[in-house]
N, C-alpha and C positions, 0 to 999 in steps of 0.2 A: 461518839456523835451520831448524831441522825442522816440516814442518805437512803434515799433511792437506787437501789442495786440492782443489772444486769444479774440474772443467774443463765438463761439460754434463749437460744430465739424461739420465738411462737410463745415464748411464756410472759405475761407482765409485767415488768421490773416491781419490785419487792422493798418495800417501808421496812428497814433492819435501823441493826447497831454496826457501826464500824468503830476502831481504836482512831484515838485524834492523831491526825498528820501531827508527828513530829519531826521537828527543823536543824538542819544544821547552820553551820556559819555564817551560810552565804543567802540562806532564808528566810521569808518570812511569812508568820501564819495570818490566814484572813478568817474573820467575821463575814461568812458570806452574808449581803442582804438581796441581791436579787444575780438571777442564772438564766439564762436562755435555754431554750429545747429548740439545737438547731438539727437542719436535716442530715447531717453530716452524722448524727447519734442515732439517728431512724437506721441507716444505713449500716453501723457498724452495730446494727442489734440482729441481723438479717445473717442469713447462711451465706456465706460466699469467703472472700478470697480480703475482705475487710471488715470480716466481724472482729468484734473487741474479744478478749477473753472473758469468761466468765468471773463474774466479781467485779464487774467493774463499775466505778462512779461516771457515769456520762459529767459533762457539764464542762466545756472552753468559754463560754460567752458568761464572765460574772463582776462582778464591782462587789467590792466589800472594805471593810473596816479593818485595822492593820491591832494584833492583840498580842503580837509575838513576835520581835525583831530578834536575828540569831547573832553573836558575838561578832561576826566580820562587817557589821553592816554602823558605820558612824551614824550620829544622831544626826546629822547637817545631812543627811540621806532622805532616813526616813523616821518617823517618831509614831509612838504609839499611839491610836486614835486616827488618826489622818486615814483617808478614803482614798480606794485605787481600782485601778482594773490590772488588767497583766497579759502579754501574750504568754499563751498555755504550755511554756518549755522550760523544762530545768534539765540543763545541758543537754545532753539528748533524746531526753524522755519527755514524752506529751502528757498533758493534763487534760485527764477526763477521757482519754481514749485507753485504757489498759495500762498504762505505767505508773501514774501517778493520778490518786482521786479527786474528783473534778468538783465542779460545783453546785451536785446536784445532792450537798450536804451542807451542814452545819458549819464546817470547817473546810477552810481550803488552803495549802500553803503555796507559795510562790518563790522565785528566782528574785531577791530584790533588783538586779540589772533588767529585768524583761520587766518589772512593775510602774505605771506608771500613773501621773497623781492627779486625781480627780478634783478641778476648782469647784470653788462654791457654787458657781455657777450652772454646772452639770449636778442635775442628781443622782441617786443611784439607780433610777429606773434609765437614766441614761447612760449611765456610768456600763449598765449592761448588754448596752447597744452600740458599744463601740466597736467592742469587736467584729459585729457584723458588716456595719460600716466601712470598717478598715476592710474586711474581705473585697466589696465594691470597689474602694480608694485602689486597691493592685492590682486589681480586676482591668481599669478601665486606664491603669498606667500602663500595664503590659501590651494593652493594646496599640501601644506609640501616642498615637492622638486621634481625639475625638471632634476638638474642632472644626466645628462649619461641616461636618458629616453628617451623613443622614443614619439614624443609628436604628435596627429593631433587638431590642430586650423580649425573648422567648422564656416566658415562665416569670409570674409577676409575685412569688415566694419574697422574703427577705431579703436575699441576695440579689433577684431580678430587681427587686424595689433601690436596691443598694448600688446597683449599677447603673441604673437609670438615676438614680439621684445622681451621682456624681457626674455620668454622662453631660447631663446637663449643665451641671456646677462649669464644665471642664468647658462647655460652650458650641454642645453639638447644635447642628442645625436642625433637627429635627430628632425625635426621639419618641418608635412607635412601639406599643408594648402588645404582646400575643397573651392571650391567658383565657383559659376556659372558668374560672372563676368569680363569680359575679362580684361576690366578695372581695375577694382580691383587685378586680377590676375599681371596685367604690372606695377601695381603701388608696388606691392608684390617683382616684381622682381627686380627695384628700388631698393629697402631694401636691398637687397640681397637675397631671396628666389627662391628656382628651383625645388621643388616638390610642385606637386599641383595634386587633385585629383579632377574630378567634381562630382557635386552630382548627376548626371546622371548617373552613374557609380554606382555599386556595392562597397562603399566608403570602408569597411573593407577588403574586399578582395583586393581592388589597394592597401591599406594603404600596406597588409602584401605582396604583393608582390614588393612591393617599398622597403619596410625596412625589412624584414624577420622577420616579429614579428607582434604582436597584440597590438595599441597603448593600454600601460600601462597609458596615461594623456591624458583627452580630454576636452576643452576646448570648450560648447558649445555656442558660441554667435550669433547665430541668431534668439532664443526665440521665435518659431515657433511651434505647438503641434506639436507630434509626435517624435520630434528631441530626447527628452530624452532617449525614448524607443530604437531610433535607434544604440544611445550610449552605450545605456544597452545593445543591441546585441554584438556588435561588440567589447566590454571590453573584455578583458580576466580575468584570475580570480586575485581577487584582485587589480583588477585594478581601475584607479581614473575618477570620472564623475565628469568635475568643471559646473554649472549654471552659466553661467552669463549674457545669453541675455535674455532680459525682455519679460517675457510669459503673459500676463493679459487675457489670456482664458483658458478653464479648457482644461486639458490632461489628458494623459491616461500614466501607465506603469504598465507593470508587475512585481510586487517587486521579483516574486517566481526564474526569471531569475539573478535578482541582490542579491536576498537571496542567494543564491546556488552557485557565483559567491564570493559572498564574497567582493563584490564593497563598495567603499565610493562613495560617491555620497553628492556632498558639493557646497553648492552657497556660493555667493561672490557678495557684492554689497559694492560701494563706497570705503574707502581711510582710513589714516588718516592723519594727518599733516609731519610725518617721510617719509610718502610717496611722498609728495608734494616735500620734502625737498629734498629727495634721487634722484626724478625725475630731477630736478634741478641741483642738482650736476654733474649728469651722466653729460647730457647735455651742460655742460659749460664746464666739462672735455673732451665732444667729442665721447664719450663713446655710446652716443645715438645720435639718429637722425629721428625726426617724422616728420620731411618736406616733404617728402616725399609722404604721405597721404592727403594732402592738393592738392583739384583739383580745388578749386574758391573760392575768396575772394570776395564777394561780398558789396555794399551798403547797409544803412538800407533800401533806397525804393525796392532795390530789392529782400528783406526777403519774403516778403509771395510768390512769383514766387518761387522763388528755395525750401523752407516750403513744397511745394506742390509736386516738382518733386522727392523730396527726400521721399514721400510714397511710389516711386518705382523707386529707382536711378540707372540708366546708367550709365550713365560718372560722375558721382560725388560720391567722398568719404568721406572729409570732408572738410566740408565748413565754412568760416570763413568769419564774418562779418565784416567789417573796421567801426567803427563808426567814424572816421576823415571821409571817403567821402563826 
């Protein structure tokens, strides 16, 4: 099969051959048709302490076509033809991060229990956006509750977009987003969002003079040092610090600020299948809508190109590969 291949960092992932994922019992292979390029691949293509190994197929965010059911899996399950996405784990090992080859090829196989089934109603450029979604949906549960809160989302990426989407779904009372992206900013307003702060700006003080208050929820997704600390400023007491953008360098904060304060301060990483499910629902009910964030659909020849621009993206938010091109 065809994929996009990690060899080391500083170098471009590389248009090869791989051998087709082959399945055992409890598997089943997919027809990829479309894959995301999230940050979380930027991240493990980098020197540090969560790089991926070399060889490796990036790709957790994909919706595909089912062309290979393995012997343990009934047909009242799942049948061939039928369209799904999947959280990215076959028993302990993840898809697309070093264990098992992701979606940023031709083929991809899956866990048929983590698989789950894409109505007519979703397509597959959605079908590839769930999972992002769901990231958001844990995101903003782990945070307890967001109703009637005044919320700021720091970093208006996929994820920021993704939490802010549901923030609001969940019935925040206010919901203000930071982002140095003009881009991202217009793609925000899409959505429907109309407070925005830059981080250029004194962010605690626009927040409280935007909303009359000190966000009580904040939502850190741009996983940058420093950022925590700035969180821990600008909390109020008792107020919530969520983690969710990926730090793999060491930082600094001052606990004696968030001792005193009386802060939770709680990360959030990945999903789980109710999440996948709920994402899903919303979505065919109408409820939701993440098309929005979507700035290029690209080709697999075209992956390591946009791989590269997205270490410092302008005009792209989230980018989705077509493997039919």
């Amino acid at each position: 099969m065809k994929a996009a291949i990690f060899e080391q960092p500083g170098k471009s992932l590389v248009i090869g051959e791989r051998d087709d994922p082959r399945i055992v019992e409890n598997e089943m292979l997919l027809r990829v048709r479309y894959c995301g390029i999230c940050g979380t691949d930027i991240h493990a293509s980098r020197e540090g302490p969560f790089m991926a190994p070399p060889g490796t197929v990036f790709g957790h965010e994909f919706a595909g076509e089912i062309i290979e059911i393995g012997g343990g899996i009934s047909s009242d399950q799942f049948s061939i033809g039928e369209r799904v996405t999947s959280l990215p784990f076959i028993g302990d090992k993840t898809i697309g991060l070093g264990d098992v080859d992701g979606g940023y090829a031709e083929l991809v196989k899956v866990d048929y229990q983590q698989a789950v089934k894409l109505p007519d109603a979703i397509d597959d450029v959605q079908g590839a956006l769930v999972e992002p979604m769901a990231v958001g949906l844990h995101s903003v549960k782990m945070a307890d509750s967001v109703a009637g809160k005044k919320v700021l989302i720091i970093g208006a990426g996929p994820i920021g977009l993704a939490c802010a989407i549901w923030c609001r779904f969940f019935g925040a009372d206010r919901v203000v987003i930071s982002e140095f992206s003009e881009t991202r900013i217009r793609i925000a307003e899409g959505i429907g969002f109309t407070e925005f702060i830059s981080p250029d700006q004194d962010v605690g003080a626009e927040f409280t003079s935007l909303t009359g208050a000190e966000p009580a929820v904040q939502f850190e997704c741009v996983g940058a040092p420093g950022m925590l600390q700035s969180c821990i400023e600008r909390a109020p007491a008792r107020g919530v610090v969520m983690g969710i953008g990926v730090c793999d360098s060491p930082d600094s904060i001052t606990p004696l600020l968030a001792f005193m304060k009386e802060l939770r301060m709680q990360w959030a990483v990945g999903y789980d299948k109710a999440d996948f499910e709920f994402a899903i629902e919303m979505m065919t009910q109408g409820r939701l809508e993440p098309m929005p964030m979507v700035t290029d659909i690209i080709s697999l020849d075209q992956v390591p190109e946009f791989f590269e621009q997205l270490r410092q993206p302008s005009s792209q938010c989230k980018v989705l590969i077509d493997l039919l091109k």
